[in-house]
C-alpha positions as CSV (number, residue, x, y, z in Angstrom):
1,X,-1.5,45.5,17.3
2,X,-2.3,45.5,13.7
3,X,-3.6,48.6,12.1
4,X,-6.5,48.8,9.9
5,X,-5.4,49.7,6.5
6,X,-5.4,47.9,3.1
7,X,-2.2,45.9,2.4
8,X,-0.1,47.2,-0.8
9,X,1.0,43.5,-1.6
10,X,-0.7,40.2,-1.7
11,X,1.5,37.1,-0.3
12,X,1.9,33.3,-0.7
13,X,3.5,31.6,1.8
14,X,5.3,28.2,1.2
15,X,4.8,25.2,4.1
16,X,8.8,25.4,4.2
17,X,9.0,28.3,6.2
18,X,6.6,27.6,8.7
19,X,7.9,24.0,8.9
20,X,11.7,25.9,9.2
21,X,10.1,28.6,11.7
22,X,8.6,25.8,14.0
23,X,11.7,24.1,13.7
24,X,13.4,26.8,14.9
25,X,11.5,27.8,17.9
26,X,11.9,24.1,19.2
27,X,15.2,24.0,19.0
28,X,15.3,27.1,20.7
29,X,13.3,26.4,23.3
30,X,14.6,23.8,24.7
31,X,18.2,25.8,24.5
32,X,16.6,28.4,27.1
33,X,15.4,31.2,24.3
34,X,12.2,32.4,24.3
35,X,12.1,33.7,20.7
36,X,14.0,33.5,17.7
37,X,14.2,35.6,14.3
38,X,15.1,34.7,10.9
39,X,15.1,36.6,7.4
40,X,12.9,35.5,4.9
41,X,13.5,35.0,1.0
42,X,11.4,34.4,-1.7
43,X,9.9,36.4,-5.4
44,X,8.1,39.7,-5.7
45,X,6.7,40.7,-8.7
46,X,3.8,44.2,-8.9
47,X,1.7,43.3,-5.6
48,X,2.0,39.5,-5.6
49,X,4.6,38.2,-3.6
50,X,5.7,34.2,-2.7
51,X,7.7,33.3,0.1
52,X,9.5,30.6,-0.7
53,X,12.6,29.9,2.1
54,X,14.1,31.6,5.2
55,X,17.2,31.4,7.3
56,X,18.3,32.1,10.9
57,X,19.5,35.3,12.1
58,X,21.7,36.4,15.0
59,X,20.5,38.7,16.9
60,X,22.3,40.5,20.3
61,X,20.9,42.7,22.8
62,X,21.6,46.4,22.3
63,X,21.1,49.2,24.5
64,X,18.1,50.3,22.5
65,X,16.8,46.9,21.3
66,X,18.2,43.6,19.5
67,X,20.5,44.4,16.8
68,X,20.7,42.0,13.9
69,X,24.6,40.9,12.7
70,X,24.5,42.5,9.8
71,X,27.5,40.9,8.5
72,X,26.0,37.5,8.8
73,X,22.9,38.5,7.1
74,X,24.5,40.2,3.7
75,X,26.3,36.5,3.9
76,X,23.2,34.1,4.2
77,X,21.3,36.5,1.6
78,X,24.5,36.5,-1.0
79,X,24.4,32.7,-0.6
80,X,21.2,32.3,-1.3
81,X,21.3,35.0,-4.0
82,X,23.4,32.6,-6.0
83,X,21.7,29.1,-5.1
84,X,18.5,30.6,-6.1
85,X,18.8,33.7,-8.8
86,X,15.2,35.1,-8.7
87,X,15.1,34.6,-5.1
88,X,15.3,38.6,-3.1
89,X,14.9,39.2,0.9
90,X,11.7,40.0,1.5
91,X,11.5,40.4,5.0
92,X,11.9,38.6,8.7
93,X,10.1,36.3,11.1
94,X,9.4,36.0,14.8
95,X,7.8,33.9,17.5
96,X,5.5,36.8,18.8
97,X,1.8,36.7,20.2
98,X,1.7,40.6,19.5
99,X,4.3,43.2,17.9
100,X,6.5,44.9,20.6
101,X,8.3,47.9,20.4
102,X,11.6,45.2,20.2
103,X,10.3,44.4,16.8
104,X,9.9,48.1,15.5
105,X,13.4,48.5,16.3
106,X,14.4,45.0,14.3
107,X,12.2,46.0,11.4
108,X,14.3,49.6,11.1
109,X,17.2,47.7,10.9
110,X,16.0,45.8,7.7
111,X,14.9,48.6,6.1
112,X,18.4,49.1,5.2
113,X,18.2,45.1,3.0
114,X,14.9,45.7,1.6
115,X,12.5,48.6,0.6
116,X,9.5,46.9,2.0
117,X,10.3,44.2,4.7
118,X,7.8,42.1,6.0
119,X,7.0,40.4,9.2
120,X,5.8,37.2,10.0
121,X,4.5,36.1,13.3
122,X,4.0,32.8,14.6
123,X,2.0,32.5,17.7
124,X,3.2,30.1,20.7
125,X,0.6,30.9,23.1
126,X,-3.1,29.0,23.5
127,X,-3.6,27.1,20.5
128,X,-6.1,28.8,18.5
129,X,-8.6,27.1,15.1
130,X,-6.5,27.4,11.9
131,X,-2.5,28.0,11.4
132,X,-1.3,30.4,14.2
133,X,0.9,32.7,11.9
134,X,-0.1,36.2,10.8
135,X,2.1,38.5,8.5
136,X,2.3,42.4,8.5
137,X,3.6,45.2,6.5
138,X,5.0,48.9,7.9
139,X,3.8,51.8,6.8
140,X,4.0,55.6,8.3
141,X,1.5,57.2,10.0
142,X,1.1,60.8,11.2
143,X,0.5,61.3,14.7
144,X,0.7,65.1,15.2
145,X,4.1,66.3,14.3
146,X,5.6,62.8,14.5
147,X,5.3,59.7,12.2
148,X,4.9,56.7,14.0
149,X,5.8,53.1,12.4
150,X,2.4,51.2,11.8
151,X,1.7,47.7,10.8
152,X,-1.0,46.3,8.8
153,X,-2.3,43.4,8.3
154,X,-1.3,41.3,4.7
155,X,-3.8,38.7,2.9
156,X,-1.7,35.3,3.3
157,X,-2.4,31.9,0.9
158,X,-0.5,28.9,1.6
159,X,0.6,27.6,-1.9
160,X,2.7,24.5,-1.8
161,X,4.2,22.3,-4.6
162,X,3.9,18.2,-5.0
163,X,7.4,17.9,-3.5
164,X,6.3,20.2,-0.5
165,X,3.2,18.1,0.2
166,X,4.9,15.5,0.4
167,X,7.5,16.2,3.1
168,X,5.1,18.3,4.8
169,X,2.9,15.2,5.0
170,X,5.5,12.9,6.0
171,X,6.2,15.8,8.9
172,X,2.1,15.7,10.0
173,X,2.5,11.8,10.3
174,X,5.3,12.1,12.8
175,X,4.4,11.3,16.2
176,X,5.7,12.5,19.2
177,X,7.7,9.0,20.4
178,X,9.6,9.5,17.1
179,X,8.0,6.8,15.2
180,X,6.9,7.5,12.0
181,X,3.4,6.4,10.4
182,X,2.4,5.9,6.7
183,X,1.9,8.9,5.0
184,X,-0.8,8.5,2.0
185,X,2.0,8.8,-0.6
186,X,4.2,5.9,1.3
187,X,0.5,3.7,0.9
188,X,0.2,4.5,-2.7
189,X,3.8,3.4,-4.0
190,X,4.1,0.5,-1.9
191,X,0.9,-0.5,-3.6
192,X,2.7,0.5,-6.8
193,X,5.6,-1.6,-6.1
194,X,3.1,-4.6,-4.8
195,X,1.8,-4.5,-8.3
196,X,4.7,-4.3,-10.2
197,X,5.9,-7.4,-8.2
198,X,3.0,-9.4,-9.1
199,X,3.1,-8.9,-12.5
200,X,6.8,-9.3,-12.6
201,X,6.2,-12.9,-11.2
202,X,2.8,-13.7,-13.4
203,X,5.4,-13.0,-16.2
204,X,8.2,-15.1,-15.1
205,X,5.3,-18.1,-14.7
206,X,4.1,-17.2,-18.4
207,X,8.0,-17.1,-19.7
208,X,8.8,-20.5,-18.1
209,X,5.4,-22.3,-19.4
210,X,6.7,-21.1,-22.8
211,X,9.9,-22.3,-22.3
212,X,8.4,-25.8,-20.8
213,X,6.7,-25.9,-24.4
214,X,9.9,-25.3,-26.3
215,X,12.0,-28.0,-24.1
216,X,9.2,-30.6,-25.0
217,X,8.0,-31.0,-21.4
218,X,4.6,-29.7,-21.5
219,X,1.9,-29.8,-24.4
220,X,0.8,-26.4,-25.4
221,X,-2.8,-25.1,-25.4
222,X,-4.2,-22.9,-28.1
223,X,-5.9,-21.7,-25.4
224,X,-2.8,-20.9,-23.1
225,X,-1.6,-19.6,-26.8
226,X,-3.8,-17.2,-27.5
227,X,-4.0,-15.3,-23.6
228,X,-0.2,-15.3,-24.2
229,X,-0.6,-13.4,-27.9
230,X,-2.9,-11.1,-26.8
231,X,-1.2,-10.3,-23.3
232,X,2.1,-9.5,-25.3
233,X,-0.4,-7.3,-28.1
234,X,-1.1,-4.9,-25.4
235,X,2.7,-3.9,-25.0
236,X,3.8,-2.8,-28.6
237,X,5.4,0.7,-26.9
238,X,8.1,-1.3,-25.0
239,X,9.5,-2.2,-28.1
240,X,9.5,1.2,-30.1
241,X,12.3,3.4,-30.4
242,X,10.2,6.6,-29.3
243,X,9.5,4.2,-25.9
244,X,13.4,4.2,-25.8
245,X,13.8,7.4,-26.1
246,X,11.2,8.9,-23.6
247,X,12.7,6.9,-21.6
248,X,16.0,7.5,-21.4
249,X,15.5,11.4,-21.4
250,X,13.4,11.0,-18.1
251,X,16.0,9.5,-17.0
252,X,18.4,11.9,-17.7
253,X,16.4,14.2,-16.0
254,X,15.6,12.3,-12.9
255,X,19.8,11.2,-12.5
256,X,20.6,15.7,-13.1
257,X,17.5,16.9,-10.6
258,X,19.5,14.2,-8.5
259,X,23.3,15.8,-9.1
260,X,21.9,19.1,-9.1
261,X,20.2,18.3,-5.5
262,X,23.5,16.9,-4.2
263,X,25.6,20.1,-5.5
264,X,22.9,22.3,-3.3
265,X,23.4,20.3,-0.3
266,X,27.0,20.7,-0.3
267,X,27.1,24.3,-1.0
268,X,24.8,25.1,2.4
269,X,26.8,22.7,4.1
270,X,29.9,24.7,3.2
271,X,28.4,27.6,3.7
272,X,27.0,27.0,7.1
273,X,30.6,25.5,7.7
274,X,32.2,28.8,6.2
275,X,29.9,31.0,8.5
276,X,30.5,29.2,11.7
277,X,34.1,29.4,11.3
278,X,34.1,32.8,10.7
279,X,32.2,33.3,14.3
280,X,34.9,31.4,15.9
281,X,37.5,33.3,14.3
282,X,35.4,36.9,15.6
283,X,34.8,35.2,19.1
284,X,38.6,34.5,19.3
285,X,39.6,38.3,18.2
């Protein structure tokens, strides 16, 4: 149970990692596990802090309480540490109506990573009005001689970004049989590309009446004439070197956000590759 107590930091919390953390509860469910844990990464900077991605962890019984691998965590976090340079460890997550002892002994343990770990809960039980996740910070608190391991409650925003809206929405519109619906963004550029297909073929009519004119086949209009001019007046940018330009550097950019998205895949594939062959050659030992 939280504690009451004003939080020393104020966090915002990207749709990723709850997406990712109800990801990863499924999965495990349905392997027989009845809650996971994961580390989560993101900035800190004064009080404000954004969490931004997270990770599984692997996590064993122990005679006093899970113990996290710690070996596989410094690897995920170095990973990530060079994927994403401002990026620190911020804390860990688990599928958890309430905070057990279990989880003061995982939180110890990440002391050691971070100075100031934080915990983020998402609930599986009744389903309950808004999203079911809660995050917490530790503090001490003296209880006679002794100082007991507290947790307070932390002020949470969800701050997403156009590219996270998107999937996320995409996600929402899932159904259950595995068939997708139309996500507003899906409506909005097939109306886009509906448009630009129209136009495309008014144009091609308009380029072969002109060319019916040229041949001789067909007696031009000043009418037709004139909506021609003034159609082709309202595109003078096409034709202008800074048009050119523009658009070849936003292309550029679009064909490196591209590589540069292809390059990250492949480094977590071989990392995930590198890590699970690493647990094959410890299992073997």
């Amino acid at each position: 149970m939280a504690a009451a107590r004003t939080a020393s930091v104020v966090a915002e919390l990207h749709p990723l990692v709850i997406v990712a953390l109800a990801d990863h509860q499924t999965r495990a469910k349905y392997m027989g596990a009845q809650e996971v844990f994961g580390a989560l990464f993101g900035t800190h900077h004064g009080r404000q802090v954004e969490i931004c991605n997270s990770f599984e962890l692997l996590v064993t019984p122990g005679p006093d309480g899970p113990i996290v691998d710690r070996e596989y965590l410094e690897q995920r976090s170095a990973a990530f540490k060079e994927v994403f340079k401002t990026f620190e460890l911020l804390g860990w997550y688990t599928t958890a109506s309430e905070i057990t002892p279990a989880h003061h002994f995982i939180h110890r343990q990440m002391l050691a990573f971070t100075e100031l770990p934080l915990l983020l809960t998402l609930s599986t039980s009744a389903p309950q009005a808004g999203l079911p996740v809660a995050l917490y910070e530790a503090f001490l608190d003296l209880n006679g001689p002794e100082q007991v391991m507290q947790f307070a409650s932390v002020p949470c925003d969800i701050a997403t970004e156009e590219a996270e809206r998107i999937g996320v929405e995409h996600v929402a519109q899932m159904l259950t049989s595995g068939v997708g619906t139309t996500s507003e963004t899906t409506a909005h550029l097939t109306g886009m590309y509906n448009a630009i297909g129209m136009l495309h073929t008014r144009m091609a009519a308009l380029r072969d009446h002109v060319d019916a004119v040229l041949q001789g086949q067909v007696t031009a209009t000043p009418a037709s004439l004139r909506a021609i001019r003034g159609l082709l007046s309202r595109l003078p940018v096409v034709s202008s070197p800074g048009f050119a330009a523009d658009t070849l550097r936003e292309s550029n950019d679009v064909l490196l956000m591209a590589y540069l998205a292809t390059l990250t895949t492949g480094c977590s594939t071989m990392n995930e590759f590198i890590d699970h062959s690493s647990l094959l050659r410890r299992s073997r030992w």
